[in-house]
C-alpha positions in Angstrom: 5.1 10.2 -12.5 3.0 13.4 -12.8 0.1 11.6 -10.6 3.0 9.5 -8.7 5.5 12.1 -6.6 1.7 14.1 -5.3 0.0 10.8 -4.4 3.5 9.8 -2.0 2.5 13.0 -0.1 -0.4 11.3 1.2 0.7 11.0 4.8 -1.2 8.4 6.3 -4.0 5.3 4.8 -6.7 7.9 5.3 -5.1 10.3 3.3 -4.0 8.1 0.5 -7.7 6.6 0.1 -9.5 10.3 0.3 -7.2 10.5 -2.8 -7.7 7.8 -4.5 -11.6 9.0 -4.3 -10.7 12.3 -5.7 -9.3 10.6 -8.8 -11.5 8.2 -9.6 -14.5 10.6 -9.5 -12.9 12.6 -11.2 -12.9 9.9 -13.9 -16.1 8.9 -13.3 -16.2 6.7 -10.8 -19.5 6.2 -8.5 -18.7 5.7 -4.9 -21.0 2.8 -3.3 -22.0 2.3 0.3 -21.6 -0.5 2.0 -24.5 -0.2 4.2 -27.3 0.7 1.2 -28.6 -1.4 -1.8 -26.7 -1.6 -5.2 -28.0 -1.4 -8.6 -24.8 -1.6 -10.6 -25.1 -1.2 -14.7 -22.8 -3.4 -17.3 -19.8 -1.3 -18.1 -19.8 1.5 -15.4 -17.3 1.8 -12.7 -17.5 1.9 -9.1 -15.7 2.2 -5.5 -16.4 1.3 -1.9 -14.7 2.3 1.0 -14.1 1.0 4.3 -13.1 2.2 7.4 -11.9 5.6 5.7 -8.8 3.6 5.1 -9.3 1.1 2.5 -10.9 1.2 -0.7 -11.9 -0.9 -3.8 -12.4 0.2 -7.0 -14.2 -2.0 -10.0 -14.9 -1.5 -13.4 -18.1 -3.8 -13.7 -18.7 -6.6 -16.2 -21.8 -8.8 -16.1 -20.8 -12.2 -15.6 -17.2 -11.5 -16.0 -15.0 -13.5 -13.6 -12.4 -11.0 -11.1 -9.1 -9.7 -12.2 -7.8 -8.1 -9.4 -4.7 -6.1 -7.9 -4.5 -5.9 -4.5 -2.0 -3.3 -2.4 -1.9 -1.9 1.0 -2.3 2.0 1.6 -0.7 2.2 4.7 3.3 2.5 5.6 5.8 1.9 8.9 5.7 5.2 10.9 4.4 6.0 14.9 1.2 6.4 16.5 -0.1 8.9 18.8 -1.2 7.5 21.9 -4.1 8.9 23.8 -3.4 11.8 26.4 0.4 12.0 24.5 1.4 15.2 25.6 4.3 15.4 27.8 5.5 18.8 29.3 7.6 20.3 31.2 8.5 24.1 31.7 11.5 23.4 29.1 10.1 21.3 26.5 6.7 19.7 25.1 6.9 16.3 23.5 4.5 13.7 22.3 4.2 10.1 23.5 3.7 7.7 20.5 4.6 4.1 19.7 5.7 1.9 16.8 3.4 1.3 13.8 4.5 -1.5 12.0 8.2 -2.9 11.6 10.1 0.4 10.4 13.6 1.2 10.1 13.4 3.2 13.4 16.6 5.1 12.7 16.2 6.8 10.0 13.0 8.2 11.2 14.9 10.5 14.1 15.9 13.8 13.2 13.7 14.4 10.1 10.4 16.6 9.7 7.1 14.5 10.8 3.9 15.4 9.7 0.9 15.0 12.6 -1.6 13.0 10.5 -4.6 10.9 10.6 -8.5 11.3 11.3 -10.0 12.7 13.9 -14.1 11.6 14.8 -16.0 14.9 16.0 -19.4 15.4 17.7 -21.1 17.7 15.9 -25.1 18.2 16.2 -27.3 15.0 16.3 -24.5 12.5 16.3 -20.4 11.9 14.8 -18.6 13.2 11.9 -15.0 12.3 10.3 -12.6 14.5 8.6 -8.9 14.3 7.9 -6.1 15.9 10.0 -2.8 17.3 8.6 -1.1 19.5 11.4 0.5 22.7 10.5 3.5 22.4 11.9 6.0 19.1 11.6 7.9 18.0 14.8 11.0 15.9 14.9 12.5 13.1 17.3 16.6 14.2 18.3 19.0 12.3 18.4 21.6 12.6 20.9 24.3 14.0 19.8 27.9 11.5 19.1 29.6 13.6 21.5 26.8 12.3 24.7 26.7 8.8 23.0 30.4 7.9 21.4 28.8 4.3 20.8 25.9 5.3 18.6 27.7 4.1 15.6 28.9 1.2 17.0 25.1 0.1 16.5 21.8 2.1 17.0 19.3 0.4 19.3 16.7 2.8 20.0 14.1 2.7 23.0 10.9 3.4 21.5 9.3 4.4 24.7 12.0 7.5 25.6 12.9 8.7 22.3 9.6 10.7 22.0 9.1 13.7 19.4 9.8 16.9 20.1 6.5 19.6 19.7 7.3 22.8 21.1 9.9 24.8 23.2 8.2 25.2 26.5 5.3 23.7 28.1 2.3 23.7 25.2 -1.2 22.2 25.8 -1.3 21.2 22.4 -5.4 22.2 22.2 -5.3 22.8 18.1 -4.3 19.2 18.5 -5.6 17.5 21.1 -9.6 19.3 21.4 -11.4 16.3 22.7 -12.3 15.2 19.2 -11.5 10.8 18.9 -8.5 10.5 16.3 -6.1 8.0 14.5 -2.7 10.4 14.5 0.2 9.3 13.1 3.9 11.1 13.2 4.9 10.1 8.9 7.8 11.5 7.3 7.5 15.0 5.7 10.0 14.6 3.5 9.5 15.6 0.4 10.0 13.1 -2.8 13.5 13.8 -4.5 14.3 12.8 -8.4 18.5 11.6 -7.6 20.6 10.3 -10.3 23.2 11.5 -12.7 20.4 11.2 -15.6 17.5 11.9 -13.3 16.7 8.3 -13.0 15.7 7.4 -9.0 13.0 8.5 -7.4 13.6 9.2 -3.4 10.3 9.5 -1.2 8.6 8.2 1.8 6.2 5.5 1.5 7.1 4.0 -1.8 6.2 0.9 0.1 3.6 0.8 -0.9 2.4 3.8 -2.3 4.1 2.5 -5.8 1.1 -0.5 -6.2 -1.6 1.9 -5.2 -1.1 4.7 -7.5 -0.2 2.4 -10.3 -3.3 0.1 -9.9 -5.5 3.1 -9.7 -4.2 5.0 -12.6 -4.3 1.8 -14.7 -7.7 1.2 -13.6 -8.9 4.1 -14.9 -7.2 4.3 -18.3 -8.8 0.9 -19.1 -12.0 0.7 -21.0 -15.0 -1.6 -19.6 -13.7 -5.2 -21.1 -15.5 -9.5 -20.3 -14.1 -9.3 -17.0 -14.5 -7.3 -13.8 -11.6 -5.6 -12.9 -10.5 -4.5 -9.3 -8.0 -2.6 -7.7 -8.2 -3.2 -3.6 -5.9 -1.0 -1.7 -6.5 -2.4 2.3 -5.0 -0.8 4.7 -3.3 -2.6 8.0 -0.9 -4.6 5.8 2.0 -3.6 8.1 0.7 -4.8 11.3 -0.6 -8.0 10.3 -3.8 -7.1 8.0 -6.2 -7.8 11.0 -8.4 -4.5 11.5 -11.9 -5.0 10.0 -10.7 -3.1 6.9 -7.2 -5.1 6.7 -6.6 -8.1 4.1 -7.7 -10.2 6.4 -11.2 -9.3 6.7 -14.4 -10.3 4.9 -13.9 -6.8 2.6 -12.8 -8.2 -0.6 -15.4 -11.6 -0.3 -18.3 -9.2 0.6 -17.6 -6.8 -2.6 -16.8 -9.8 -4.5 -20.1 -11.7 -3.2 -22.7 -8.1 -3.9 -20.9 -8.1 -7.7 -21.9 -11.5 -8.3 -25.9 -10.8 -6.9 -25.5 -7.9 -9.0 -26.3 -10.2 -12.1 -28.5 -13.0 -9.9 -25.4 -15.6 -9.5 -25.9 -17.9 -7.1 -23.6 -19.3 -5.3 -22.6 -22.0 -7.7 -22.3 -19.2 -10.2 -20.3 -16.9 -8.0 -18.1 -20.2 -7.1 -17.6 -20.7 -10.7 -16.7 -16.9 -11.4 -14.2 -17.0 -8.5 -12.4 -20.3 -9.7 -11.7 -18.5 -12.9 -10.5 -15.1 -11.6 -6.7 -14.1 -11.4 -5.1 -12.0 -8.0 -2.1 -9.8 -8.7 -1.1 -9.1 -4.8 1.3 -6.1 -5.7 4.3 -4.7 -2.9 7.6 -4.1 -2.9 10.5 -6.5 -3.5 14.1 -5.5 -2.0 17.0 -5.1 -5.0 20.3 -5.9 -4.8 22.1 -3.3 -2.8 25.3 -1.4 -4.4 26.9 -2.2 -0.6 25.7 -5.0 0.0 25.4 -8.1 -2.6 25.9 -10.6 -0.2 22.6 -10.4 1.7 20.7 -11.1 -1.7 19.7 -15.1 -3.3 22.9 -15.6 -5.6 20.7 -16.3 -8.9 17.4 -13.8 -8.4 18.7 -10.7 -7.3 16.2 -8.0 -8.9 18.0 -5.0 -9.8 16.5 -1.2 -9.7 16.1 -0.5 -13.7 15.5 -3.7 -14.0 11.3 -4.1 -14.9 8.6 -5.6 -12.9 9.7 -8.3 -9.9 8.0 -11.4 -10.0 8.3 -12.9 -6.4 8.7 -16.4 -5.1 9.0 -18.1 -2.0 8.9 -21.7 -1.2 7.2 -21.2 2.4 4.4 -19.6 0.5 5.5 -15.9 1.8 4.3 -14.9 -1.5 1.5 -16.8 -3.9 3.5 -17.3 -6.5 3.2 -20.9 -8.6 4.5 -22.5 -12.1 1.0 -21.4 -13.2 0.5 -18.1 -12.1 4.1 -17.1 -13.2 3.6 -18.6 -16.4 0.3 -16.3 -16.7 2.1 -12.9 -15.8 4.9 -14.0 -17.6 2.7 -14.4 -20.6 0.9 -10.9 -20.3 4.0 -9.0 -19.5 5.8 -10.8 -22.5 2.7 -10.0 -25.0 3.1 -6.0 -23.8 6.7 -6.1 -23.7 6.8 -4.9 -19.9 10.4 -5.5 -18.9 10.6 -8.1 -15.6 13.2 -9.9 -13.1 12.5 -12.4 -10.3 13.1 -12.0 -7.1 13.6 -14.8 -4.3 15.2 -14.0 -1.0 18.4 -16.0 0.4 17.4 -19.0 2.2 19.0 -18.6 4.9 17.0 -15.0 5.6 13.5 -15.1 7.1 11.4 -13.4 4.2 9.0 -10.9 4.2 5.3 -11.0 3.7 2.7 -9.6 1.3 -1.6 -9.4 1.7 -1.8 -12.2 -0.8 -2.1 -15.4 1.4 -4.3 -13.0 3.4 -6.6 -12.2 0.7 -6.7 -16.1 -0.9 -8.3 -16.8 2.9 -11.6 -14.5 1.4 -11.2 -15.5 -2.1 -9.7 -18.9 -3.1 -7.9 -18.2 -7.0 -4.6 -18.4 -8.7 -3.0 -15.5 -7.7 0.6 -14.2 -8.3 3.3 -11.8 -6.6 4.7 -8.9 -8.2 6.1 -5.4 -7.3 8.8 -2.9 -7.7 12.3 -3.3 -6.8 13.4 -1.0 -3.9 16.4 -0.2 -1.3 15.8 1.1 2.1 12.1 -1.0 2.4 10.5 0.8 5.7 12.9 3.7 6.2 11.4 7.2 6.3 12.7 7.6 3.0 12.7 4.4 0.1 14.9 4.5 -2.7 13.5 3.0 -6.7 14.6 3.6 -10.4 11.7 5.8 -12.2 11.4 3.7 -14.7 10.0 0.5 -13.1 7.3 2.1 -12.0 6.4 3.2 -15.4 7.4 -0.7 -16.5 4.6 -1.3 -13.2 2.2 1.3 -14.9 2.2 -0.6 -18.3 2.1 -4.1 -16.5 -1.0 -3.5 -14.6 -2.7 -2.2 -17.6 -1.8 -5.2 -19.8 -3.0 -8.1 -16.9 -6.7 -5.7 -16.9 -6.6 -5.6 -20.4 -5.3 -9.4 -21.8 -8.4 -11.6 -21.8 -7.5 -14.9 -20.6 -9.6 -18.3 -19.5 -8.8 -20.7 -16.3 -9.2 -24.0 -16.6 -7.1 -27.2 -16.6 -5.3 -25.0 -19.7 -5.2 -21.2 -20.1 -6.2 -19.8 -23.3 -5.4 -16.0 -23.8 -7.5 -14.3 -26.4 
């Protein structure tokens, strides 16, 4: 938790891979560059990033098939359009749009943070840095007395409910200074410890902040091992995982493919190292609500307190099989890392992880797993503390168990 409730600060993707860098040099990580040669050493640890919004981390073993956990580093909140200021002599406000599928109404009336990237010229050609504005801003609400059938149901329009900046008519320039930028409004609110015994955790972003943090930090608490081990945080997972650093790109194959030429596989080496690797695709899974148990499966209803959430879905929503639930099963059961299954109600449409997505670049068993949550895309998420300490202690046991693929599986 002491690395957790700082890391859900980090506003936007950009922010949450610039720290993810910081801790895994600290650790002694080497960053890589896509566009330069590698000479990678048995044993030493890497990490490549893309877009300034996704990154992948490896600890790298010679030889050593993949054992991987992938998340997604970027959450539901809006977007600054270009030219967004709007002003009056009364009022300044900022026109922005949906990113992602998020819980729109509990986004008004809270502090939101103006964050991104911005892409400035300086001399001889383009440089990036991150942006955190120093003021928040806040979308109003009309009050019940102007709108008496608000909470008869809440159906904001997206295009007129626009943040409020300033009092007055504002240019904005700190902000908008002809630099190129990726600005998003996120919510500023600040992660809460709830609970008669101090057991939730309330925060922005624990979708799916959780699987990043905890991939990372059990990343670099495990020693160099047989197999190469990999924590891929991709941003774009919220709108569909199509962006050129999203699961859906050639990201994960191409690091995959230059760790495999790192030791002269060819490519029915690297096909042989890929057919015996394991995918943990890590997110969120919703628990069964105090308020409402009727919208959860009668039989695997995950509850918060309740360990790890292993995730199935018979429309392949999730990557789940008999085998690769046996193999988590096995792991979490060898470092007695508590668990629960989770299933939605068949007569819901279910959510979607970056799993399927990243089988497309890489074909392998791969499994579904995350942390049981309410409130999944609202400014603020709700989860019991101790499941993602259970999550911790489960992604260090998959990188450290030593198990073989084949027609059986034989764990060390």
């Amino acid at each position: 938790m002491q690395t957790l409730i700082p890391f859900l600060k980090s506003y936007t993707a950009f922010h949450a891979v610039e720290n993810c860098a910081a801790l895994l040099r600290e650790a002694g990580f080497s960053e890589l560059l896509e566009g330069e040669a590698w000479r990678l050493e048995d044993g030493n640890a890497y990490f490549v990033c893309r877009g300034g919004s996704s990154i992948i981390a490896f600890r790298y073993a010679a030889g050593g098939a993949y054992r991987i956990i992938a998340t997604h580093t970027d959450s539901p909140c809006f977007k600054l359009k270009a030219n967004a200021v709007l002003a009056d002599e009364r009022y300044t406000r900022l026109n922005a749009e949906p990113y992602g599928g998020g819980l729109w109404y509990t986004f008004f009336d809270r502090p939101l943070a103006i964050a991104g990237r911005k892409i400035r010229a300086v001399e001889g050609g383009l440089k990036e840095e991150l942006y955190t504005s120093p003021y928040f801003v806040t979308i109003p609400s009309l009050a019940i007395h102007m709108a008496r059938e608000a909470n008869d149901g809440f159906a904001p329009n997206l295009q007129t409910e626009l943040p409020l900046a300033a009092i007055g008519k504002r240019e904005l320039s700190e902000l908008f200074d002809g630099a190129a930028q990726d600005l998003f409004l996120a919510p500023a609110t600040e992660p809460c410890v709830l609970g008669e015994r101090g057991e939730l955790l309330s925060s922005p972003r624990l979708d799916n902040l959780t699987g990043v943090c905890a991939s990372m930090t059990a990343l670099i608490e495990q020693e160099a091992g047989r197999e190469t081990l990999i924590a891929a945080a991709f941003d774009s997972e919220e709108i569909g995982s199509r962006t050129r650093q999203g699961a859906g790109s050639d990201f994960l194959q191409t690091i995959l493919r230059r760790i495999a030429a790192a030791d002269g596989a060819d490519p029915e080496a690297y096909a042989r190292r890929v057919a015996g690797s394991f995918l943990v695709s890590l997110d969120n899974a919703h628990a069964l609500h105090p308020n409402h148990p009727e919208k959860c499966d009668p039989t695997s209803r995950p509850v918060l307190g309740g360990g790890v959430a292993i995730k199935g879905h018979a429309g392949g929503a999730y990557t789940t099989d008999a085998l690769s639930c046996a193999v988590i099963g096995e792991i979490f059961r060898r470092a007695e890392v508590k668990c629960q299954t989770f299933y939605n109600r068949s007569d819901m449409r279910s959510g979607s992880t970056l799993g399927a997505i990243s089988l497309g670049q890489a074909s392998m068993p791969a499994v579904d797993i995350g942390i049981a949550q309410l409130a999944m895309h609202s400014a603020v998420e709700t989860m019991a503390i101790a499941d993602y300490e259970e999550l911790v202690r489960g992604c260090a046991a998959f990188y450290a168990t030593a198990f073989s693929l084949g027609k059986d599986v034989k764990f060390a």
